[in-house]
Phi, psi and omega in degrees: 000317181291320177328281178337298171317313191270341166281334172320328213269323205282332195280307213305326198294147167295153160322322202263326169307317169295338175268159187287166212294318177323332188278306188301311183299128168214173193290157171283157192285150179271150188314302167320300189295322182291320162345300228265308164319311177291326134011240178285010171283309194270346165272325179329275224295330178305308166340303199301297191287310183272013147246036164262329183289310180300254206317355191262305184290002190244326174317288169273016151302166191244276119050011178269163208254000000 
């Protein structure tokens, strides 16, 4: 039962609590690059949805090749 217990416990911690601290440390992100990342994080699912829109309106033509 205690096994049990301490692997549950062991599943909850993120990965990076077990790597050494040296493994962990990286540089910081530049302001630009996180902009730009947020970004396209916020564009995709628009991306996404309107070529699902496309491919839904090329579909049901009847004139498609």
């Amino acid at each position: 039962m205690t096994a049990l217990l301490f692997a549950g416990l062991l599943a909850l911690l993120p990965a990076e609590g077990l790597a050494c601290p040296a493994c962990t440390v990286r540089a910081s992100e530049s302001p630009v690059r996180s902009v730009l990342l947020l970004g396209a994080l916020v564009l995709a699912p628009f991306l996404l949805v309107g070529l699902g829109v496309w491919a839904a309106r090329w579909a049901a033509r009847e004139d498609h090749p």
